[in-house]
VEXFI-893759 format. One record per residue: residue number from 1; x, y, z of N, C-alpha, C in turn; residue in three letters. Coordinates in steps of 0.2 Angstrom, whole numbers, plus 5000, padded with zeros to 4 digits. Layout:
! VEXFI-893759
pos; npx; npy; npz; capx; capy; capz; cpx; cpy; cpz; code
NUM; X; Y; Z; X; Y; Z; X; Y; Z; ALA .
...
***
This chain:
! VEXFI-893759
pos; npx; npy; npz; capx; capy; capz; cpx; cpy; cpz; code
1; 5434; 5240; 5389; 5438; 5244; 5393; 5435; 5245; 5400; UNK .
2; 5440; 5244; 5406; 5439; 5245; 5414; 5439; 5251; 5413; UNK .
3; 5433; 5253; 5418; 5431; 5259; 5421; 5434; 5261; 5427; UNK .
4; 5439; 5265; 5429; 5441; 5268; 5435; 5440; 5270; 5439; UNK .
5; 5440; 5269; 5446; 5436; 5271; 5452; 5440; 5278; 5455; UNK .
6; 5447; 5280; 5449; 5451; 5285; 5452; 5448; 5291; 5447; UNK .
7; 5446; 5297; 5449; 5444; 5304; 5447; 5450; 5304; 5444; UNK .
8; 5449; 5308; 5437; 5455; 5312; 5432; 5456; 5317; 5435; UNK .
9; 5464; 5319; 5435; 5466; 5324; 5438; 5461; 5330; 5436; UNK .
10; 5456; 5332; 5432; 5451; 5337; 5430; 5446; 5336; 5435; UNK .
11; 5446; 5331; 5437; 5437; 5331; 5442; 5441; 5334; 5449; UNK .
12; 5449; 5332; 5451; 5450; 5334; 5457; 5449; 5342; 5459; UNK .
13; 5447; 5342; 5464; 5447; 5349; 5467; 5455; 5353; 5466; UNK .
14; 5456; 5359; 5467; 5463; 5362; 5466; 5465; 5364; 5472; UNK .
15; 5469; 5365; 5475; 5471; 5368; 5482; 5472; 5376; 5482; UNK .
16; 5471; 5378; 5489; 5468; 5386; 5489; 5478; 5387; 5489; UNK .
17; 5479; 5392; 5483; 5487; 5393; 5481; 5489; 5401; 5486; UNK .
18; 5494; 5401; 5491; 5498; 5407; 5492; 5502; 5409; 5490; UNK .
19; 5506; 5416; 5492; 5514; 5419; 5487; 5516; 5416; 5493; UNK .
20; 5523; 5412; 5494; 5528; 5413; 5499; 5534; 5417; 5495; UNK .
21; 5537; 5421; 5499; 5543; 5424; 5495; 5552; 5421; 5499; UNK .
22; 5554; 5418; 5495; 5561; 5414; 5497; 5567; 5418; 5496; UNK .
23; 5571; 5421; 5500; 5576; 5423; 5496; 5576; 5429; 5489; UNK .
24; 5571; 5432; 5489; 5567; 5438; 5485; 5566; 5434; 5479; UNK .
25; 5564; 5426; 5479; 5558; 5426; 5473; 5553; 5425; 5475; UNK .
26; 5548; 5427; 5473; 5542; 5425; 5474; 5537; 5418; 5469; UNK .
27; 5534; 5412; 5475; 5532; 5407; 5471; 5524; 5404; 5476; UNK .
28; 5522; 5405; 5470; 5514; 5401; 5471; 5515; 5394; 5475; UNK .
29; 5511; 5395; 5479; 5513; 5387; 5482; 5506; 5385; 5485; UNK .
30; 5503; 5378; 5483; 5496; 5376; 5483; 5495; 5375; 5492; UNK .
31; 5491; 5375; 5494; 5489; 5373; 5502; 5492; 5365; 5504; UNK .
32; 5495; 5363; 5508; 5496; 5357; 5511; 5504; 5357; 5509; UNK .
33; 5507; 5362; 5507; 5513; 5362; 5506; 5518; 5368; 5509; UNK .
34; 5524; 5366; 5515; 5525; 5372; 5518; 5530; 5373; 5517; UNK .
35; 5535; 5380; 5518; 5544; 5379; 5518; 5545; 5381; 5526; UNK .
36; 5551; 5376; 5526; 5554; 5375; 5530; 5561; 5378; 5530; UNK .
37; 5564; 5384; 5533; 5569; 5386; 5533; 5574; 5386; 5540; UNK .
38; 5575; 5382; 5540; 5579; 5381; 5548; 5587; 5383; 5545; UNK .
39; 5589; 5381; 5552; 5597; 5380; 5551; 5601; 5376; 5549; UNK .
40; 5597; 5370; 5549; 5600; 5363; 5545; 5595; 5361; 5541; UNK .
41; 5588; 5366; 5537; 5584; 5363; 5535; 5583; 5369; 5529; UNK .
42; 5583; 5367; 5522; 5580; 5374; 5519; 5576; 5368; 5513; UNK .
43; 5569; 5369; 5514; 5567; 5365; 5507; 5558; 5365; 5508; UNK .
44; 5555; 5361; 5505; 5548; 5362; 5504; 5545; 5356; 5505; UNK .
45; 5539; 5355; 5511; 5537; 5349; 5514; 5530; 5350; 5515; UNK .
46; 5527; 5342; 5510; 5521; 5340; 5507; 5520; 5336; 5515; UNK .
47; 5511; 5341; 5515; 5510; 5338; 5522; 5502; 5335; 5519; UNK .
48; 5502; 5330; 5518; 5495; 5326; 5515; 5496; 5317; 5514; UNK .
49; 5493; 5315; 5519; 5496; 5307; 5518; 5502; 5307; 5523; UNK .
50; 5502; 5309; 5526; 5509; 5310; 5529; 5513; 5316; 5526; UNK .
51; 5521; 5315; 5529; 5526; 5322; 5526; 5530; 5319; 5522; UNK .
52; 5533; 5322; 5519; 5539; 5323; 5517; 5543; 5328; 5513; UNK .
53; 5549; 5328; 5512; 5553; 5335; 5514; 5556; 5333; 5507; UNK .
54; 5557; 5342; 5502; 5561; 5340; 5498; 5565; 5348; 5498; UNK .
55; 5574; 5346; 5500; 5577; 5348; 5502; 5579; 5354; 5494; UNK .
56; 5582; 5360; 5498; 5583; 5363; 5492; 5589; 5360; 5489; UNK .
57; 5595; 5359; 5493; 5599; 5357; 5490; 5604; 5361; 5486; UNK .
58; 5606; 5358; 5478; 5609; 5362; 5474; 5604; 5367; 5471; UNK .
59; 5600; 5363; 5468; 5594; 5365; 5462; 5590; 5369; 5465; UNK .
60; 5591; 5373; 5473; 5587; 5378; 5474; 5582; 5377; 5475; UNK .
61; 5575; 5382; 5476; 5569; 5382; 5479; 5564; 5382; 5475; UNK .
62; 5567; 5381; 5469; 5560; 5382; 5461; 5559; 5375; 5458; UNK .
63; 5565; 5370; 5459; 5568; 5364; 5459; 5562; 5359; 5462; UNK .
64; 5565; 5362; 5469; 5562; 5357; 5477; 5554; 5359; 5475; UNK .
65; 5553; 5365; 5475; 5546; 5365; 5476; 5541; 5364; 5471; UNK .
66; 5545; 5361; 5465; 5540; 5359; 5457; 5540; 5351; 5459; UNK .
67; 5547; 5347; 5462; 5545; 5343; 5464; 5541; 5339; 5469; UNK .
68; 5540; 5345; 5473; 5535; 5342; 5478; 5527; 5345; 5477; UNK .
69; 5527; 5349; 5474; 5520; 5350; 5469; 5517; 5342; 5467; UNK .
70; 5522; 5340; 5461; 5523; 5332; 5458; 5520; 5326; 5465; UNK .
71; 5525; 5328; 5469; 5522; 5323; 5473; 5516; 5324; 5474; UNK .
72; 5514; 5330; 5477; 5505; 5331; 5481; 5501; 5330; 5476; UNK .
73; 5504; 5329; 5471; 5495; 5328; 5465; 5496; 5320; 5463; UNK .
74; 5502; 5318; 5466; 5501; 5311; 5464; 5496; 5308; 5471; UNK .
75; 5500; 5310; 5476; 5494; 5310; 5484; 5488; 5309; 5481; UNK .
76; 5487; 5317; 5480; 5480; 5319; 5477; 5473; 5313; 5472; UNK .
77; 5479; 5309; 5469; 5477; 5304; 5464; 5475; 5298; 5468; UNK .
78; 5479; 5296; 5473; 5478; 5290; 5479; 5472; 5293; 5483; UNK .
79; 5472; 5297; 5487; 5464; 5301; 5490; 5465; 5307; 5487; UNK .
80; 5459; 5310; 5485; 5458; 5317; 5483; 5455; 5321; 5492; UNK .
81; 5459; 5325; 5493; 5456; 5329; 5498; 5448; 5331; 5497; UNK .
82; 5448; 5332; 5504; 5440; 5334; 5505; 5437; 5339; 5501; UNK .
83; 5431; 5340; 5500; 5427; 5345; 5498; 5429; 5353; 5500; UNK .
84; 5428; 5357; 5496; 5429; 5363; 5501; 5426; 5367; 5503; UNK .
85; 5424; 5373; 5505; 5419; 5376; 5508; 5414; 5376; 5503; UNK .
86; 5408; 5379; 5504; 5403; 5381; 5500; 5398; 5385; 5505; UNK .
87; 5397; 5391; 5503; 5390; 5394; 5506; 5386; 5392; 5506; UNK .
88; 5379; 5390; 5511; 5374; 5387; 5512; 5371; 5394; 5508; UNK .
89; 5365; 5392; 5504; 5360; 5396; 5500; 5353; 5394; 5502; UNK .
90; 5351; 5389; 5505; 5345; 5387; 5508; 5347; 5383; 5516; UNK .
91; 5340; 5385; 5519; 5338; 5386; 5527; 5341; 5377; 5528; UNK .
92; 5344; 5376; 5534; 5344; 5367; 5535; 5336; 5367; 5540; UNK .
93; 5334; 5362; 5540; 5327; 5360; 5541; 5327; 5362; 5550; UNK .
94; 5332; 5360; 5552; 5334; 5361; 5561; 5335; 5367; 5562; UNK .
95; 5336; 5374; 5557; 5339; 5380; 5560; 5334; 5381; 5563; UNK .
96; 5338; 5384; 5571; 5331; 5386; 5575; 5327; 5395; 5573; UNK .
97; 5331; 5396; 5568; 5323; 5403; 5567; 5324; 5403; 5560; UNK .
98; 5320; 5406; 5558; 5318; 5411; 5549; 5322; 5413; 5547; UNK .
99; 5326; 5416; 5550; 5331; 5418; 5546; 5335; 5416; 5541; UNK .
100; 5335; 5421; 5533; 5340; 5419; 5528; 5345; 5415; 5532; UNK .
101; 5350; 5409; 5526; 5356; 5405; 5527; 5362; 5410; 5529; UNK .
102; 5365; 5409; 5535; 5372; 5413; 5536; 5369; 5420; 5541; UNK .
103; 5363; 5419; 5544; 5361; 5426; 5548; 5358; 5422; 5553; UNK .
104; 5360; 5422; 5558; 5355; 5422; 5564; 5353; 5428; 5569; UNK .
105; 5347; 5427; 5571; 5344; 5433; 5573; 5338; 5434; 5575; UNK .
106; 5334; 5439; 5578; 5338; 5445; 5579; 5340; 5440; 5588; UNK .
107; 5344; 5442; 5591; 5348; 5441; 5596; 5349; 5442; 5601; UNK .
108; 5345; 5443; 5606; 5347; 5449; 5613; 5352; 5447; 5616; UNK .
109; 5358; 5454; 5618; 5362; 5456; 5622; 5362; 5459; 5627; UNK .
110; 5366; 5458; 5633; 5364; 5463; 5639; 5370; 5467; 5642; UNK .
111; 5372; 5471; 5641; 5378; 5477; 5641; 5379; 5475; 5651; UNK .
112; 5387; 5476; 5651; 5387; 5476; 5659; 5382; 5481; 5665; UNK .
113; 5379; 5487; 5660; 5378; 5492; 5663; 5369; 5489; 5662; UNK .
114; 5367; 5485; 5661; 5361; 5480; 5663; 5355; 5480; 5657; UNK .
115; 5359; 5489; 5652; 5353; 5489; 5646; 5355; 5482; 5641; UNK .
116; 5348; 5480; 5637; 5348; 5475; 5634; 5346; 5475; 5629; UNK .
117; 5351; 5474; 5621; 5351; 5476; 5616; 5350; 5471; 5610; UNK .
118; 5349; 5469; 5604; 5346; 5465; 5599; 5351; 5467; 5593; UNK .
119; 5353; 5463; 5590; 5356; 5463; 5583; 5356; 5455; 5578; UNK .
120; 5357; 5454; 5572; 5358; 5450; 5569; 5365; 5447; 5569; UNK .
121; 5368; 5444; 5568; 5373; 5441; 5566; 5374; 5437; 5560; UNK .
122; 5381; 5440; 5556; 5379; 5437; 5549; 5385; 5434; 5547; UNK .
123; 5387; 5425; 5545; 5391; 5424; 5544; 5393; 5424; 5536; UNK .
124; 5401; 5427; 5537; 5404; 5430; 5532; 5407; 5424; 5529; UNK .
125; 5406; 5423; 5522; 5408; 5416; 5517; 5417; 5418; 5517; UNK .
126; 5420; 5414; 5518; 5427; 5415; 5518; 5432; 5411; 5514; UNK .
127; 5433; 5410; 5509; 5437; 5406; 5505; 5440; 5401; 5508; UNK .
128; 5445; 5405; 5512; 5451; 5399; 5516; 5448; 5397; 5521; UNK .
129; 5441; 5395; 5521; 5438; 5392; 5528; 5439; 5394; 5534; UNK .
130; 5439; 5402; 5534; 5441; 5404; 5542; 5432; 5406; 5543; UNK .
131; 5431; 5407; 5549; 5425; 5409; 5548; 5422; 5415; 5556; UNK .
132; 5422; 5420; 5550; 5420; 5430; 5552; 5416; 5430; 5553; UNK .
133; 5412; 5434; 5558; 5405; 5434; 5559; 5404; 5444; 5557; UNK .
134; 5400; 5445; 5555; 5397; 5453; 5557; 5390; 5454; 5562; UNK .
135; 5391; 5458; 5563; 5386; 5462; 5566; 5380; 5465; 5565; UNK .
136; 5373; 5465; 5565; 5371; 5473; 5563; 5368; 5473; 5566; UNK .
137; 5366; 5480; 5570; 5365; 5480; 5577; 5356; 5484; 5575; UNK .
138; 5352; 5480; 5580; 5344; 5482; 5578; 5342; 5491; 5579; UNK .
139; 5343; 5489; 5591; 5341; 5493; 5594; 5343; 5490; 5600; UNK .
140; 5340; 5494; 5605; 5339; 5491; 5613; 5333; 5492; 5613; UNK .
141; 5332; 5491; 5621; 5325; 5488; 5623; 5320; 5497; 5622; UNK .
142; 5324; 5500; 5622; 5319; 5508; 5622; 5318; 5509; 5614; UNK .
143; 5322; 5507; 5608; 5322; 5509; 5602; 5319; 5502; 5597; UNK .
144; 5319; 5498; 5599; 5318; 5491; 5596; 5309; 5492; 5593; UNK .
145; 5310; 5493; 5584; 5303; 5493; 5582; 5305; 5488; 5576; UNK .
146; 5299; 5484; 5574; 5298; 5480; 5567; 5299; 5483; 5564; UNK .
147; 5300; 5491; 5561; 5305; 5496; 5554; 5311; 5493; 5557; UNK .
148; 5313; 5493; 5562; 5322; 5494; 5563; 5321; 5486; 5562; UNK .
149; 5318; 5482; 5565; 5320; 5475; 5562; 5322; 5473; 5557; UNK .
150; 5318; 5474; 5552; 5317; 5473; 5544; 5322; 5477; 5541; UNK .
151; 5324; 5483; 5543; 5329; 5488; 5540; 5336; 5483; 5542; UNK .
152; 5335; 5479; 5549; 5344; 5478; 5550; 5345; 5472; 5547; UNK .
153; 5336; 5467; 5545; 5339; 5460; 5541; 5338; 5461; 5535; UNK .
154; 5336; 5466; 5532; 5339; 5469; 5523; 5346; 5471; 5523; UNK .
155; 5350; 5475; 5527; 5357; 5477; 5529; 5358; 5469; 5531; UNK .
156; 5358; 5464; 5533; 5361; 5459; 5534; 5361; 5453; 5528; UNK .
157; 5356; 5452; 5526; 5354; 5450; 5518; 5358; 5454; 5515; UNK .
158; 5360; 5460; 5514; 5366; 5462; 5507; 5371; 5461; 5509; UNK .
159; 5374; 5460; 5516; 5381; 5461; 5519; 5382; 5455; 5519; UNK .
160; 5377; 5448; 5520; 5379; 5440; 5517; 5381; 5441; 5509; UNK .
161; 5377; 5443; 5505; 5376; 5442; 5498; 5384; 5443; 5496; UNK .
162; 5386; 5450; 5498; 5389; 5452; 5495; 5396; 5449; 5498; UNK .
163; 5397; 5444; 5504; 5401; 5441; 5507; 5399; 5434; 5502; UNK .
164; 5396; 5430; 5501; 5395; 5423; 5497; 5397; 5426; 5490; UNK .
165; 5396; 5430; 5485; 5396; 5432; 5480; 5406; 5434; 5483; UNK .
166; 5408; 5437; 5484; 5413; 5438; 5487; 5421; 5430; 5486; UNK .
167; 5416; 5428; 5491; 5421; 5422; 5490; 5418; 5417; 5487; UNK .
168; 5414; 5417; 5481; 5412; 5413; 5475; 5417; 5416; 5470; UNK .
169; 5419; 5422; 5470; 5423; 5425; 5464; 5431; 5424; 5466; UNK .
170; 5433; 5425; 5474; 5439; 5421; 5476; 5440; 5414; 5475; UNK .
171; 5436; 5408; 5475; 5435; 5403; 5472; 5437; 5402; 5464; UNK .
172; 5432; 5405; 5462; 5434; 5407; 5453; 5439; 5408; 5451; UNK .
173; 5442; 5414; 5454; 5448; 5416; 5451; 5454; 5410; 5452; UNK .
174; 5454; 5405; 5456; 5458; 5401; 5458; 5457; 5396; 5452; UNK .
175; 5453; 5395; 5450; 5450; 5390; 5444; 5449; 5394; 5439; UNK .
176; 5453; 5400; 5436; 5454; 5402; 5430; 5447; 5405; 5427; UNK .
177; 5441; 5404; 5430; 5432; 5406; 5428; 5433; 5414; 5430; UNK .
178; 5426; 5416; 5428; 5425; 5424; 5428; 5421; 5426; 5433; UNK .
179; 5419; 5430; 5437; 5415; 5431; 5444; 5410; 5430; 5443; UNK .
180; 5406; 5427; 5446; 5397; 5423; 5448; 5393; 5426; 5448; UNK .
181; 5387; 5425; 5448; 5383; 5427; 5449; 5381; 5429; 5457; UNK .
182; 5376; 5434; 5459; 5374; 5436; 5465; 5372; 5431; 5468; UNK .
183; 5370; 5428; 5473; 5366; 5422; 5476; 5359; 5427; 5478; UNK .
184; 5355; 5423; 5476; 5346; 5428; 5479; 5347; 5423; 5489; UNK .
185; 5346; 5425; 5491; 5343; 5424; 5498; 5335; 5428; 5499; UNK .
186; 5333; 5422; 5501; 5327; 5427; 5503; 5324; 5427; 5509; UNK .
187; 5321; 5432; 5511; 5319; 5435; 5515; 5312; 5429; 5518; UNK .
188; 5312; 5429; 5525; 5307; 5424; 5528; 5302; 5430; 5530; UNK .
189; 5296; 5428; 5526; 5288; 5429; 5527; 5287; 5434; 5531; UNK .
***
């Protein structure tokens, strides 16, 4: 028996799924798939590999868009789309400071009125690839003590965790799994 260089539909990644609502039904519709509702257009259009458009037609919008479902997984079978997000859990070799993965810091800022203040910056893990930043603010240059340092990168170490943890479980639940475990970050020396 030849061995296939094409992934089973089971190894392929799944597409991140929205509600769009048509004419008051409501339908899951996988990512790379859009409706089109113009004035000479009403139907649902696979955008991967190119486009193509399947019109509602007679058979309606539950019709068109199982059909073009079919199509995108057949796409998906000729290339499988890209990888998709994952939280970094360990340091890249080039980050320029110690800080845990997804914190950088601490950071000086200088206010138009010339005082200059210090906080962390923490990126927030986001399912759909969009990418949030938070804050947590140290001090300024009159209140800035190694307590408040370590006080704002412990508040900034729970407020990544509980961002990756977050959308590890937004992930899972798109894959039918149960919510994750914590991710441990730790703390630089």
């Amino acid at each position: 028996m030849i061995a296939s260089s094409k992934p089973s539909p089971a190894d392929m990644p799944r597409p991140l799924i929205r509600e769009v609502t048509v004419h008051g039904s409501v339908f899951a519709v996988p990512q790379r798939i859009v409706r089109l509702d113009g004035a000479k257009v009403r139907g649902w259009q696979v955008r991967y590999l190119g486009t193509k458009l399947f019109s509602d037609g007679v058979a309606g919008p539950a019709r068109s868009l199982a059909a073009s479902v079919a199509e995108l997984q057949r796409r998906y079978a000729i290339q499988p789309p890209p990888v998709s997000y994952k939280p970094r859990t360990c340091n890249r070799r080039d980050k320029g400071n110690e800080a845990p993965p997804g914190i950088s810091g601490p950071i000086w800022y200088q206010k138009p009125s010339g005082l200059a203040f210090a906080r962390y910056n923490v990126v927030l893990a986001q399912s759909d690839r969009r990418k949030r930043v938070a804050s947590v603010y140290i001090g300024n240059v009159n209140t800035y003590t190694v307590a408040r340092d370590d006080a704002a990168l412990e508040e900034a170490v729970r407020i990544r965790q509980e961002a990756v943890a977050r959308c590890s479980d937004e992930r899972r639940s798109q894959f039918g799994a149960g919510p994750a475990r914590p991710v441990a970050v730790q703390l630089h020396p």
